[in-house]
N, C-alpha and C positions, 0 to 999 in steps of 0.2 A: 407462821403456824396459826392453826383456828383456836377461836381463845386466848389470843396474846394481846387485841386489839382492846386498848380503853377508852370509848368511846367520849369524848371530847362534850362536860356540859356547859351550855349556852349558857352567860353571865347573862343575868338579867340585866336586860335595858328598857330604859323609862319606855311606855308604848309598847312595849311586847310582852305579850301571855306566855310565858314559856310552860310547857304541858310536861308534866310524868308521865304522859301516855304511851301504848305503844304504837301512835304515828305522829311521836314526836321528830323532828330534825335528827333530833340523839341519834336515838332510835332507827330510826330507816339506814344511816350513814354506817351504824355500828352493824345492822345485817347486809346490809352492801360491801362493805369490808371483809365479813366473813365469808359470803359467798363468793366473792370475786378472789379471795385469796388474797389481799394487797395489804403486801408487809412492806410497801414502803411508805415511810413515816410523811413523805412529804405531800407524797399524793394525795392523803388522808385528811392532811393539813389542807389542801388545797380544799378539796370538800366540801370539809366544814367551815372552811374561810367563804366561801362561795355559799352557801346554804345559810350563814350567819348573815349574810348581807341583804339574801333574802327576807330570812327573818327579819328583820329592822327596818323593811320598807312595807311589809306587810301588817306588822304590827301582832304578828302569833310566828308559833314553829310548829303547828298543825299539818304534817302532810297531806291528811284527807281531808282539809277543806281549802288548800290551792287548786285553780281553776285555769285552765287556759288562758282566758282572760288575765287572770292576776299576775302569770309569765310575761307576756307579750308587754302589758304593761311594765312591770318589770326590767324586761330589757332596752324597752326605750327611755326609762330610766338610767340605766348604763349607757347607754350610747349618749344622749345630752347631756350628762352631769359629769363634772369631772372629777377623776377619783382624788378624794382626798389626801391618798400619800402620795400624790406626784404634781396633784393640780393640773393634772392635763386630760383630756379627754381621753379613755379609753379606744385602745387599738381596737377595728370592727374583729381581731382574732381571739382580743382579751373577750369580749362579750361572745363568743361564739363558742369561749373555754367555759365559761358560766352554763350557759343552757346543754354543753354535754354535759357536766356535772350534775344538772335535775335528771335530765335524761336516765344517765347511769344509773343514780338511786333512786329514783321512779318508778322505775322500768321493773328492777329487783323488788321491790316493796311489792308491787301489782302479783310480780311472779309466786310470792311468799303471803300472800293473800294478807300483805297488813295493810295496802288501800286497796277501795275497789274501782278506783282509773287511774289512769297515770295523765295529769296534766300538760304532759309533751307532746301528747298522741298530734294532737290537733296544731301544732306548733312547727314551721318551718325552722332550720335551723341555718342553713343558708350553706356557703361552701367557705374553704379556708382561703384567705387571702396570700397570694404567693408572696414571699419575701421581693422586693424590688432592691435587695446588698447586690454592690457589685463587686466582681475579684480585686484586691490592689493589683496592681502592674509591677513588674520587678522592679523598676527604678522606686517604688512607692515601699515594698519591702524592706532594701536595701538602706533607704530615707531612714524608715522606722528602726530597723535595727542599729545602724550606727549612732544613733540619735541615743537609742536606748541603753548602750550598752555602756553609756554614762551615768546612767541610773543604778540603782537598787539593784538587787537580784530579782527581789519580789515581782519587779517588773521587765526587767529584760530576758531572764531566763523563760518564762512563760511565755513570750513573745516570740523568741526563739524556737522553742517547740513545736508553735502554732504556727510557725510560718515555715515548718519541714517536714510538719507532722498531720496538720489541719485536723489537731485534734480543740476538743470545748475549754473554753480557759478552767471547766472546774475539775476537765479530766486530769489535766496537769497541777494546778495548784493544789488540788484537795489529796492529790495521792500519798503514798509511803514511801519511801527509803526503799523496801521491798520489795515494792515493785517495778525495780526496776533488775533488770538482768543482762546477760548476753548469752549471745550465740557459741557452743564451743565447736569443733571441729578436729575430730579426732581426739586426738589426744585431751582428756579431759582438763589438764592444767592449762591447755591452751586456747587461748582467747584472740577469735579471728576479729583484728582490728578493726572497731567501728561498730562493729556489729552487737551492739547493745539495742535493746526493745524496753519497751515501758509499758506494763500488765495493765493496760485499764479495766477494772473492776472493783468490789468491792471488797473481796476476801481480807488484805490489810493495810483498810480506811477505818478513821474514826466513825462513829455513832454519828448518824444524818449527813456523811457526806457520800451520796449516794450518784449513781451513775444514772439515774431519772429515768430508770427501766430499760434502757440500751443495752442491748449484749453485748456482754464483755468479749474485749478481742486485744490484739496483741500488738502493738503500735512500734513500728523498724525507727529506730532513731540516726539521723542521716548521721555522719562525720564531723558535720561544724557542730552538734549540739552536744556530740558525746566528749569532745576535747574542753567546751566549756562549762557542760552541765556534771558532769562524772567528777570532777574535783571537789564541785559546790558540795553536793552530796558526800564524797568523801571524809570533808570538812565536818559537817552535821551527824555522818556518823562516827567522828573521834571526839566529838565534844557531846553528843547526846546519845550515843549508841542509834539503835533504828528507829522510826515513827515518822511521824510527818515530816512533809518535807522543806515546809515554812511552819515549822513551829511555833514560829515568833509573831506570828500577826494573828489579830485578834479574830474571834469566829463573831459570827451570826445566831440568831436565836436556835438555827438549826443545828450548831455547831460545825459551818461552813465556813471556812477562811475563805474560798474562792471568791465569794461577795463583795468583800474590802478591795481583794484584787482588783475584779472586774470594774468595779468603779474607779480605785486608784488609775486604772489603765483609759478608761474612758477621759477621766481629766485632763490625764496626762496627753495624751491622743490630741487632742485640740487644737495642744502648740504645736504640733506636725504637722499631721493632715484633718482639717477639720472641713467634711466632706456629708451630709445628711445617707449619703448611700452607700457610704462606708462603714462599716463596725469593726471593732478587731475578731469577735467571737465568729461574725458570720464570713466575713472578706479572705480571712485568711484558708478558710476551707476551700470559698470558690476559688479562690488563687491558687491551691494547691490541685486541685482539679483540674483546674483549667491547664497549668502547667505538663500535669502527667497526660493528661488530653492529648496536648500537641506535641508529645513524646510518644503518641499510639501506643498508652498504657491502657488496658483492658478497662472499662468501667468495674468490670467487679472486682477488680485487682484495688484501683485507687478507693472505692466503696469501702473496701474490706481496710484496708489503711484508714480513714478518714471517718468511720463507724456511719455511713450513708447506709439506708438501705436501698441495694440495686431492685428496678421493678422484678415482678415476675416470679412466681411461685416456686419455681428451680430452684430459684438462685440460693435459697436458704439450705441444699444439700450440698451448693457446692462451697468446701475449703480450701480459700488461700493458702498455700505455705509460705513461710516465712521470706524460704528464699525466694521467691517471686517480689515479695513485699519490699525482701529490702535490694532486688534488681531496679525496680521502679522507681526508690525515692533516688540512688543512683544518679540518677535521668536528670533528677533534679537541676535548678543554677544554683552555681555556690554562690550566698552573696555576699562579695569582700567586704570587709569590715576592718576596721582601723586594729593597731593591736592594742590591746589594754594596756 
């Protein structure tokens, strides 16, 4: 909604002017917000994380008196310095997210006549670098799951899903109890086996665990996930009624559990397969891609499972049903797993 957005002020830091004006950073990021519509909190956050860093290498938060020059500079600042919370050099995709974010609020600022140029005009911004993750292989799957299912729930169940569902580890870890469902068939009491789906969206997620602007879609959950995830859940709802569905782990500043996950999973990931072109978040989608591929599942079929967008401007009239969805995961390899 316009007018919900509070515009984020810059702590003063040693070296920088911060201005009350109105082409402050504030400022510009707070009518960018509004005009763009963007009620999600994190992208907002992104922003002025990016526009903040600005500031501090420039020494002001002045919009109209950044210059081409002072970008460009700028980002070769980003690209040879490495960032401080990781120590590592910046991906060439991280510094490519920076200069869209001037870009954005720039561009609105100029349109709203509170600067009179936008500093990006003159400014190449380059192209995005393709992902080089490649799929696991089944035996590489099958590794991880059995391995996992020794573990935690926190960490095998999420695994689990991702590897029949090639959904993002925060679509599953950050969801509700309620969103999860199934299929009936006929008769309403009756419940056609397996046939459970997991609602990715936001409708009942906590405050900031958001779906990072992807549209929400309706996720088939194959047969091995619903025999061992459907209990877990059942469990959480006799002891806590409905809500999250890892309660128990701690959030993020954004109030994201998925974070703790995805790092718990990356550690843990090492003593398996410790692979640089491997990841669980990105491997296991092309794995499940790749898989319905070579079962001549329709790209916009496993798209629409997998929340990809298929090219091609069509494609956004056409809707999967369900039952399509959950023909294809079907298709799938079951992959045996020891019993508990």
């Amino acid at each position: 909604m316009q007018g919900s957005f509070k515009p984020v002020i810059f702590p003063r830091v040693r070296g920088v002017v911060n201005l009350d004006t109105g082409t402050s950073f504030t400022v510009l990021i707070a009518k960018w917000a509004r005009k763009k519509r963007i009620n999600n909190p994190q992208t907002k956050q992104q922003r002025e994380t990016h526009f903040k860093s600005l500031a501090d290498f420039l020494g002001h938060d002045d919009g109209a008196k950044v210059t081409p020059q002072n970008i460009v500079k700028f980002e070769k600042h980003l690209s040879t310095t490495p960032d401080p919370r990781t120590g590592k050099l910046r991906h060439p995709n991280t510094v490519l997210g920076y200069l869209s974010s001037f870009r954005g609020v720039f561009t609105v600022a100029v349109e709203q006549f509170l600067i009179d140029t936008n500093p990006m005009d003159k400014v190449v911004l380059g192209s995005k670098i393709d992902s080089k993750r490649q799929p696991y292989s089944v035996d590489q799957v099958s590794r991880i799951l059995t391995r996992a299912q020794a573990e935690t729930d926190d960490i095998f169940l999420p695994l689990l899903v991702q590897a029949y569902t090639g959904c993002r580890v925060a679509e599953i870890v950050d969801c509700s109890t309620l969103d999860f469902n199934f299929v009936r068939n006929g008769d309403p009491e009756k419940v056609v086996p397996g046939q459970w789906f997991l609602f990715i969206g936001e409708d009942n997620r906590e405050p900031g665990c958001t779906i990072k602007g992807h549209t929400a879609r309706y996720a088939p959950l194959h047969s091995e996930i619903v025999k061992r995830l459907v209990p877990y859940i059942e469990r959480v709802r006799a002891e806590h009624g409905d809500g999250p569905l890892f309660r128990h782990l701690p959030k993020d500043k954004n109030g994201k559990r998925s974070t703790y996950v995805a790092r718990k999973i990356d550690e843990w990931m090492d003593s398996v397969i410790k692979d640089p072109n491997l990841a669980p978040n990105h491997s296991f989608r092309h794995y499940l891609k790749s898989e319905l591929l070579a079962r001549d599942v329709p790209e916009r079929i496993s798209d629409a499972i997998t929340g990809h967008k298929t090219p091609g401007i069509g494609r956004k009239y056409e809707h999967v049903p369900m039952s399509k969805k959950f023909e294809a995961i079907r298709k799938l390899p079951v992959i045996p797993l020891q019993a508990a």
